[in-house]
N, C-alpha and C positions, 0 to 999 in steps of 0.2 A: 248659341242656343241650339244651332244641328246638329251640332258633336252630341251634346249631352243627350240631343231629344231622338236622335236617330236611331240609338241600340232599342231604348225604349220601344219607340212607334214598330221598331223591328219583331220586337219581343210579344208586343198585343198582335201584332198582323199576324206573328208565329199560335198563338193560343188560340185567334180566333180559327183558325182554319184547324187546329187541333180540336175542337171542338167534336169536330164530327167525325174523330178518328176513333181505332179500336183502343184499348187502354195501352198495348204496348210502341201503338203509331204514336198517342198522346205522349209518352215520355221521352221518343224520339225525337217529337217537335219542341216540347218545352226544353232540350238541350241545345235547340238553335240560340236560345236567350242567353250571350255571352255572361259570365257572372262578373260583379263589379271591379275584381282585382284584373282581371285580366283584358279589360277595357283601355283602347291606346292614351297616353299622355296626350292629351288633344294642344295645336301647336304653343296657344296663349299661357301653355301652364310654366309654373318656375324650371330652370334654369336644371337638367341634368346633374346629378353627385359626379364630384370627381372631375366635372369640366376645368380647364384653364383657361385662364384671360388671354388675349392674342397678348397685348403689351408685354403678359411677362415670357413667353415663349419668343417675343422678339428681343426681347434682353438676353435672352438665354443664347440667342441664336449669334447677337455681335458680341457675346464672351467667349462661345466653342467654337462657334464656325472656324474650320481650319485656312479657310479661303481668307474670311479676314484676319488671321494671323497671319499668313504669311504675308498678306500687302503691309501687315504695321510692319512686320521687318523690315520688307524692300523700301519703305518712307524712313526708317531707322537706317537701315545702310545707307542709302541716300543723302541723308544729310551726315553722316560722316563722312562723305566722300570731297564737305566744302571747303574745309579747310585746307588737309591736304591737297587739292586743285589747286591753290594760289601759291602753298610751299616754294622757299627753293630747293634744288638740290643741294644732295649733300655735298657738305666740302673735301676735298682731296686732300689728304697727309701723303706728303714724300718726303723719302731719307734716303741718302747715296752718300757715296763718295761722287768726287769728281778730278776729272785730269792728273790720275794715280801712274808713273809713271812704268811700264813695264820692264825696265831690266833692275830693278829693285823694288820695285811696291811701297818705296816710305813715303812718309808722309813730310817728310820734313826737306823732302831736297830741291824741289821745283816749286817756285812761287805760287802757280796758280793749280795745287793741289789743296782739295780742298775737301771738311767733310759739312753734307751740305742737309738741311732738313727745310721741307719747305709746306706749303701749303695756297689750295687754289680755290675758288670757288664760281659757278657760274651765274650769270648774273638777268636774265633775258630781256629783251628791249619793253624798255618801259609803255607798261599796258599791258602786253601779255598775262600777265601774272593776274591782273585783275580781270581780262577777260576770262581765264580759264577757270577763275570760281565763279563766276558768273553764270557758266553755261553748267559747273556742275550744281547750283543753287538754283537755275533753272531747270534742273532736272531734278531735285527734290521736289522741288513743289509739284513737278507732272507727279512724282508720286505721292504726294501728298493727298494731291488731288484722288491719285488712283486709288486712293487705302479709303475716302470718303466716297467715290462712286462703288465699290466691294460691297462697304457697310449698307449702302442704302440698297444696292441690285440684292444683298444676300434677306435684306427686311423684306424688300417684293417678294422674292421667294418665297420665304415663311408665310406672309399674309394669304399669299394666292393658293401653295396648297392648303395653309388653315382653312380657308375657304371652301376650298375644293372638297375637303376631308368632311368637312360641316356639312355640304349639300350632299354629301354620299350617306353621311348617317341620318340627315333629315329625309332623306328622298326613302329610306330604306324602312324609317317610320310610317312614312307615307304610305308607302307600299304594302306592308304589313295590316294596317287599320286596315287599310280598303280592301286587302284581302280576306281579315276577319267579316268585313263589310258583305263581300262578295259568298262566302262560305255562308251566312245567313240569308242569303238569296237563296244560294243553291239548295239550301234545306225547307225554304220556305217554295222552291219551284218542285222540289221531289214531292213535297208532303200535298201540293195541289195536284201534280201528275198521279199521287197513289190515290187519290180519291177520286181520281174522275172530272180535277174543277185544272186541270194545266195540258198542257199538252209538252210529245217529247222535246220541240225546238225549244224551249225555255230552259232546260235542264241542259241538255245541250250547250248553248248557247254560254248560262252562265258557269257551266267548265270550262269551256274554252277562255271567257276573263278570268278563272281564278288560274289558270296556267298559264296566261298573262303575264299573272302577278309572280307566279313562281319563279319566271324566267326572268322577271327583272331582278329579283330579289336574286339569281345567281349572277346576273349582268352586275349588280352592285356590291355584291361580293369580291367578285373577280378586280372589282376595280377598287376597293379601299387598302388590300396590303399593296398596290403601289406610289397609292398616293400617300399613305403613312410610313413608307420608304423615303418618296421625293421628301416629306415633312422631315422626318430624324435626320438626312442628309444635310438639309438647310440649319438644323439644330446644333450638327454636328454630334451627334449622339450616335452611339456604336450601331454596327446593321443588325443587331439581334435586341437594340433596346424596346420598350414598349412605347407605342407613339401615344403623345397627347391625347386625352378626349376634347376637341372646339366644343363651343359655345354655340347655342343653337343660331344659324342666320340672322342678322337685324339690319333693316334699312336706317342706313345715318344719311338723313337727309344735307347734303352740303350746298352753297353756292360755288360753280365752276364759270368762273368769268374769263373766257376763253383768250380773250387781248391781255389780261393781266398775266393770265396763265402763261402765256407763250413770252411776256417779258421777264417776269421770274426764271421762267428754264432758260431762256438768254443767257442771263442774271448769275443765275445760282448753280446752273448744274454740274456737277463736278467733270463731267468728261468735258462739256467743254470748256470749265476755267483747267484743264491739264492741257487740255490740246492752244490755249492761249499759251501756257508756258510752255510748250512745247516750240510755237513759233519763235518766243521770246529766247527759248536757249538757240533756235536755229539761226537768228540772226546777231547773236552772241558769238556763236562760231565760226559764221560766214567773217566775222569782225576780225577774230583769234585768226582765220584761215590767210586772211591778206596781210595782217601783220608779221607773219610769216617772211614776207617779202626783206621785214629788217632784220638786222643779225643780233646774234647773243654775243654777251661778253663774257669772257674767260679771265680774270684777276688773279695771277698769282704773285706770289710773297715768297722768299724762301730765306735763310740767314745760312751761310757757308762761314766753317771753323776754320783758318790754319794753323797749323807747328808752327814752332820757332825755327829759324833756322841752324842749321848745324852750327856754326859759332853762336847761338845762343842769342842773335837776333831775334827783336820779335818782328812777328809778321797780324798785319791786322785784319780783324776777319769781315768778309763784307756781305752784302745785301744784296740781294735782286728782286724785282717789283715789273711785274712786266704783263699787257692786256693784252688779249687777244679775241679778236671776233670770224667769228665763221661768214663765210661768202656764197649767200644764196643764187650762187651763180644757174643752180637748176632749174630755171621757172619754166624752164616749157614740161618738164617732164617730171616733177616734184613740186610744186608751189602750185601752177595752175591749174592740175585736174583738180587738188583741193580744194581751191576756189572754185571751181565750178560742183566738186560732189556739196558742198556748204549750200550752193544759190538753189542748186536743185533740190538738198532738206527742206530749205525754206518755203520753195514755192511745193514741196508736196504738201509738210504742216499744213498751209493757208488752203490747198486743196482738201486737207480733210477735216478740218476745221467747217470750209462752208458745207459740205457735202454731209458731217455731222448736223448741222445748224438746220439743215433743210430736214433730214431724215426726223431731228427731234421736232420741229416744228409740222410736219406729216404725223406723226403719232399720237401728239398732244392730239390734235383735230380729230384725230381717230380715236383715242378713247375720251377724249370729251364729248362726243356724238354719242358714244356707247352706253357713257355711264348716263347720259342722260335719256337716252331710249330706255335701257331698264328702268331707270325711276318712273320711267311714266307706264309702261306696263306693269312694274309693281305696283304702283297705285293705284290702277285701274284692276287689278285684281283682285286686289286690295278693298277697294270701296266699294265698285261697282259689280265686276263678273262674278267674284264668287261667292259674295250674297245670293246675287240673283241667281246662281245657279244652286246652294244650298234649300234653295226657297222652291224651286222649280223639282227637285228632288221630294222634298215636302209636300209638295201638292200632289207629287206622282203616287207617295206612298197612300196619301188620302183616299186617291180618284183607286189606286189598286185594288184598296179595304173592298169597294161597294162596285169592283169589278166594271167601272169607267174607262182605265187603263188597260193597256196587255203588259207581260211581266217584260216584253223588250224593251220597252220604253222606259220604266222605271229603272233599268239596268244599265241602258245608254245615259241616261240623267245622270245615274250614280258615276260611270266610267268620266263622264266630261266634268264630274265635280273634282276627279282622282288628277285629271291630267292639269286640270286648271292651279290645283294648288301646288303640282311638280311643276307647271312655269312659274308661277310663283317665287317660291323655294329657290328658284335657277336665275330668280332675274333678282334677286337678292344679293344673291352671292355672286353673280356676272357683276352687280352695281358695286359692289367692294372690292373686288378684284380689279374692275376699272379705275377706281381710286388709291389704291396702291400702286396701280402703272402711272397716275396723274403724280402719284407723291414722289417717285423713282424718277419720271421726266423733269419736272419741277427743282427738283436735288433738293425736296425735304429732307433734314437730317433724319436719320435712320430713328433715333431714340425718342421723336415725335411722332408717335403712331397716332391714329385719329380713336378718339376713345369711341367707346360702344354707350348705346341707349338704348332702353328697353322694346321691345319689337310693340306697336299694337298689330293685336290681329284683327281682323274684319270676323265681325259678325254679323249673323244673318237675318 
């Protein structure tokens, strides 16, 4: 009801005091009366042309974002990496001669010439093989995990500057009306100083808010091509594309049940089910490291040809089949540092694992205290302040008419209606931004964004 009744009450307070002007003061004061087009979109009105939903800019954001493509590869390299990990190697072809004698080179004159082809294969002590895909299948899943905390830290991103970007264009609407606001002050403090009924510190006075105003509207200038920077970044959209228009601010009232919370991000969150496989491949390897201790086997095969012999004997061709294993005779200085670099992966993982654990469980509690401070300063503004300070404006411009008021009073009225609805505006979009950091700690999947519902605005 002040949005709408404000210009108006502006508009008679401007005619009345034109009353007693000359005919060219008269025309000067009736152009304080904003005309209807260019009166602000007051906040409850619909929904900006051209706005985007935050949902579909967060879908946009896990298809381009370059950050989450590269984690799908490294989860895609990674689990190629399982198979081959358990492989054996490959097997050895050999061909020779053998025991060819040198003051002729035949082949047919000494019995144990021979031409011989064989083949070997290594074989490594049982378990090995299975601990070594082990640790590389524990290391996909760390990046498994890694390519789901990417997609959801890259959705934070996108919501937090949508947010951001949203309260720079709200706040700069803001600012705008109230300086239209302000400019009919100032025309209505000139038009009483030219008659005799104002004095100069009201004139004054209300220049100095509307430069105020100017200076914020350059403050929030300055500050939207960065944050429609950080936005196309998180989009992945090229540096020269055009950023989104957000959606005006709205409070989504949620319940944030803080013991639930902190057992879901336990639960759920991807860094630490990677930093879980993370410990799980370190004690895989500590496994792989002492087995070491046993040898591999060497299995070769081979079939050696002979000639006939020179009368035209035959000679029969034979076989050799023969293992061999290596002798990990090195353990003070090859086998044990490795078990010990393996025991110290291990106990680091488990060290950042709890040190994770603690830091996530510090945050939650910090922006769950957050998001619920802003809801209640939004709603107190909401319901309570900035009615009654709408209403308190109202009554100033009344008491002004019949000269009750002085013109500072109705102009401080008016500034603390200005700053109440930029906390407002701020603790909206503080309280959304908090819940995007609640949904990222949590390890909501990224492609469940919390949807939107219609803002009510408080009236007066």
């Amino acid at each position: 009801m002040f949005r709408s009744a404000l210009p108006a009450a502006l508009a008679l307070l401007v005619y009345s005091h034109a009353a007693a002007l000359s005919p060219d003061e008269r025309v000067a004061a009736q152009r304080a009366a904003p005309p209807e087009a260019n009166r602000p979109n007051p906040p409850g009105a619909p929904a900006r042309e051209g706005t985007t939903p935050l949902a579909q800019l967060v879908s946009e954001a896990l298809q381009n974002n370059p950050e989450i493509q590269a984690a799908r590869k490294e989860r895609e390299a990674a689990q190629q990496r399982i198979a081959p990990a358990g492989a054996l190697d490959d097997p050895m072809l050999e061909a020779g001669v053998v025991n060819v004698p040198t003051n002729s080179f035949r082949f047919d004159r000494e019995d144990m010439t021979m031409k011989m082809i064989g083949i070997s294969q290594r074989f490594p002590y049982p378990g090995k093989r299975g601990l070594r895909q082990d640790v590389a299948a524990r290391d996909a899943q760390s990046a498994g995990h890694g390519y789901q905390e990417t997609m959801n830290r890259v959705a934070r991103e996108t919501r937090a500057a949508y947010f951001d970007l949203a309260l720079v264009i709200e706040s700069t609407r803001l600012v705008e009306k109230n300086k239209l606001i302000l400019e009919q002050f100032l025309k209505i403090a000139e038009t009483r100083y030219a008659v005799g009924q104002g004095n100069q510190a009201d004139v004054l006075k209300a220049q100095t808010q509307l430069s105020r105003m100017v200076d914020e509207l350059i403050k929030l200038a300055r500050e939207r091509p960065m944050i429609e920077a950080e936005l196309n970044r998180a989009l992945g959209r090229a540096p020269g594309a055009a950023a989104p228009l957000p959606e005006t601010p709205q409070l989504q009232e949620v319940t944030l049940p803080l013991d639930e919370l902190r057992e879901k991000a336990l639960r759920e969150r991807p860094q630490l089910r990677a930093l879980h496989s993370t410990i799980a491949r370190a004690e895989k390897a500590l496994e792989l490291a002492r087995k070491e201790y046993y040898p591999d086997f060497d299995v070769r095969f081979s079939y050696a040809q002979r000639d006939n012999m020179p009368d035209g004997a035959i000679r029969s061709d034979m076989v050799n089949l023969t293992v061999a294993i290596n002798l990990p005779v090195w353990r003070a200085t090859k086998i044990g540092p490795r078990v010990a670099e393996a025991q110290a992966m291990r106990e680091q993982a488990l060290n950042m694992y709890e040190a994770q654990r603690n830091e996530l469980v510090m945050k939650l509690r910090q922006q769950v205290a957050a998001a619920e401070q802003n809801l209640r300063s939004a709603r107190l503004y909401r319901g309570d302040i900035l009615p009654q300070a709408r209403l308190t404006v109202e009554a100033a411009l009344a008491a002004y008419r019949v000269n009750r008021v002085d013109f500072l009073t109705l102009l401080d009225n008016q500034m603390t209606v200005f700053n109440y609805e930029i906390a407002y505006v701020t603790a909206v979009a503080n309280y959304n931004k908090a819940l995007a950091e609640i949904d990222l700690l949590t390890g909501k999947p990224a492609n469940r964004v919390r949807g939107t519902q219609p803002r009510t605005e408080p009236t007066a």
